[in-house]
C-alpha positions in Angstrom: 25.5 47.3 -43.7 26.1 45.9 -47.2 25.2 48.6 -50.3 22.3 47.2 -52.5 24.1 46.8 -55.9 20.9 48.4 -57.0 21.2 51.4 -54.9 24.6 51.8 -56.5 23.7 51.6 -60.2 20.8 54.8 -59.5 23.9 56.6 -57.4 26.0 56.2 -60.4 23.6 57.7 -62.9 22.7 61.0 -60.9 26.3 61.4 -60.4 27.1 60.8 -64.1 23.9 63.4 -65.1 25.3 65.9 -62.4 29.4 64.9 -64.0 30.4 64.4 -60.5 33.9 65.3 -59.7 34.0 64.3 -56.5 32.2 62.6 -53.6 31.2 63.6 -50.0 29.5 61.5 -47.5 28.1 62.9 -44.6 26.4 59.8 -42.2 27.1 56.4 -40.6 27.9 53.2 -42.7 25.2 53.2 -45.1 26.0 56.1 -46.8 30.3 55.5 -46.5 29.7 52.2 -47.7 27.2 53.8 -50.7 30.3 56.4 -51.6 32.7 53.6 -51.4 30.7 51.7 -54.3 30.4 54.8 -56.7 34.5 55.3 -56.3 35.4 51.5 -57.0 33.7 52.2 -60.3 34.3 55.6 -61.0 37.8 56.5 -59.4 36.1 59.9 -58.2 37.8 61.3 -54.7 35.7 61.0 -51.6 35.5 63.2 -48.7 33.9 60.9 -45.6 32.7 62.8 -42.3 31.2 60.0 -40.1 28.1 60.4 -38.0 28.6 57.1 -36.5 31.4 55.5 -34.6 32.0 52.0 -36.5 35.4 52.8 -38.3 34.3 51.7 -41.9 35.6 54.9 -43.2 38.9 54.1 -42.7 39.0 50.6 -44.3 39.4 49.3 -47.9 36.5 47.3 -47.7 33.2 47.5 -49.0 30.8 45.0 -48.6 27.5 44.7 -51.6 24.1 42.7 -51.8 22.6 41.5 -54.9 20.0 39.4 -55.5 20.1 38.6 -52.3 23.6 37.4 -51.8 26.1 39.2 -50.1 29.9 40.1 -51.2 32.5 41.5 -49.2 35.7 42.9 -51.3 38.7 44.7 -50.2 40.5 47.5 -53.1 42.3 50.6 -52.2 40.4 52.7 -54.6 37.3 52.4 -52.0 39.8 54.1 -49.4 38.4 58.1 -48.8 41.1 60.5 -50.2 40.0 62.8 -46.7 38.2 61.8 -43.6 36.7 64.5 -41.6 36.0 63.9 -38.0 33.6 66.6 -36.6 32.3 65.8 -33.3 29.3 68.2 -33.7 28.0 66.0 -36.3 27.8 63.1 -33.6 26.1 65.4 -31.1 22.6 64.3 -32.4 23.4 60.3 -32.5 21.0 58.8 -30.0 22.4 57.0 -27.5 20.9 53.7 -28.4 22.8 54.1 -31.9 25.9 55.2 -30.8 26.3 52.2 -28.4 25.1 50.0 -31.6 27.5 51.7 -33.8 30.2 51.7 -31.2 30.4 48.5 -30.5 30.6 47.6 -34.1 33.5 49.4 -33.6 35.1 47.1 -31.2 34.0 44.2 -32.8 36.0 45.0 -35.6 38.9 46.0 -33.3 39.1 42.1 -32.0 38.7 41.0 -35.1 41.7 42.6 -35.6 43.4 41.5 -33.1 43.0 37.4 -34.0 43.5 38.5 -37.6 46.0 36.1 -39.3 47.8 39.8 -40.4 47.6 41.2 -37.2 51.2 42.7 -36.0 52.3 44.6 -32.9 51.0 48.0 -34.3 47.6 46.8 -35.5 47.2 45.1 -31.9 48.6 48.3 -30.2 46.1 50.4 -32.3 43.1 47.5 -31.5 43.9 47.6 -27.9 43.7 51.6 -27.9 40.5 51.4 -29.6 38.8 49.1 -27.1 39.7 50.9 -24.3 38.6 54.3 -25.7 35.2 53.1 -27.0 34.9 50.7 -23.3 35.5 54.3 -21.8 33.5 56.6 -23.9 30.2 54.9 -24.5 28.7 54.4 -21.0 29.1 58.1 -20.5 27.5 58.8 -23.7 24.8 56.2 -22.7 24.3 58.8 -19.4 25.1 61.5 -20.7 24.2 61.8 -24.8 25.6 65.7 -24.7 28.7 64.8 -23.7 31.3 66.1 -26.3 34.6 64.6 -24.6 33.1 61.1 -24.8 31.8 61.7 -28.4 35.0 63.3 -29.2 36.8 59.6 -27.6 34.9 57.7 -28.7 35.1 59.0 -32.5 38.8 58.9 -31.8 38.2 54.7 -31.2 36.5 54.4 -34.1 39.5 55.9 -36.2 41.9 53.4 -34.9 39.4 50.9 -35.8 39.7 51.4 -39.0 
């Protein structure tokens, strides 16, 4: 999900009203990729804990929409200073979204593995992923309680980062 520009310029003003010294994102893409936008123009320190299991929390890109168009950008100072993985806070994920979000997840794990940077390590970590989210999400499409498979498939969405 790309971050309305506009969404960002309202985030930036309550956060400059409240002097924000920091940043914590608790949710799937929406709101990594919204915390993402305030620190690429503010510097602050994020602390991400994903709800969802696409990875974007462990990337250095941050994609934006304005006026309709959108822009996809990659700085190091959109990289979360601490990512928290909690499995609890998946517990409550439909089904239906963690498949979705999951195999985001994997998309962006082949992507990486036909990436004109990719190396032995990246492909090693890719390969990982897939099998980890190809193992985890049918049981959590059976079985939406189950914390192994959240807990494996959260694990696949960190190396898909």
């Amino acid at each position: 999900m790309h971050t309305p520009v506009s969404v960002t310029e309202d985030a930036l003003r309550v956060a400059a009203e409240l002097q924000a010294d920091g940043l914590v994102a608790v949710g799937g893409g929406s709101t990594t990729g919204l915390a993402k936008a305030i620190a690429l123009r503010t510097d602050l320190p994020q602390i991400v804990m994903p709800t969802t299991y696409a990875g974007s929390e462990m990337t250095p890109i941050l994609g934006e929409t304005k006026d309709g168009v959108k822009v996809t950008q990659s700085s190091p100072k959109v990289l979360p200073e601490v990512v928290i993985y909690d499995v609890d806070l998946t517990m409550t994920l439909p089904a239906s979204l963690s498949g979705t979000s999951g195999m985001n997840a994997i998309a962006h794990a082949v992507e990486a593995l036909y990436a004109r940077e990719s190396n032995p390590v990246i492909n090693l970590m890719a390969t990982e992923a897939i099998g980890a989210l190809v193992s985890a999400l049918p049981v959590i499409a059976g079985n939406p309680h189950d914390r192994d498979a959240r807990s494996e498939a959260l694990y696949g969405a960190w190396l898909c980062g």
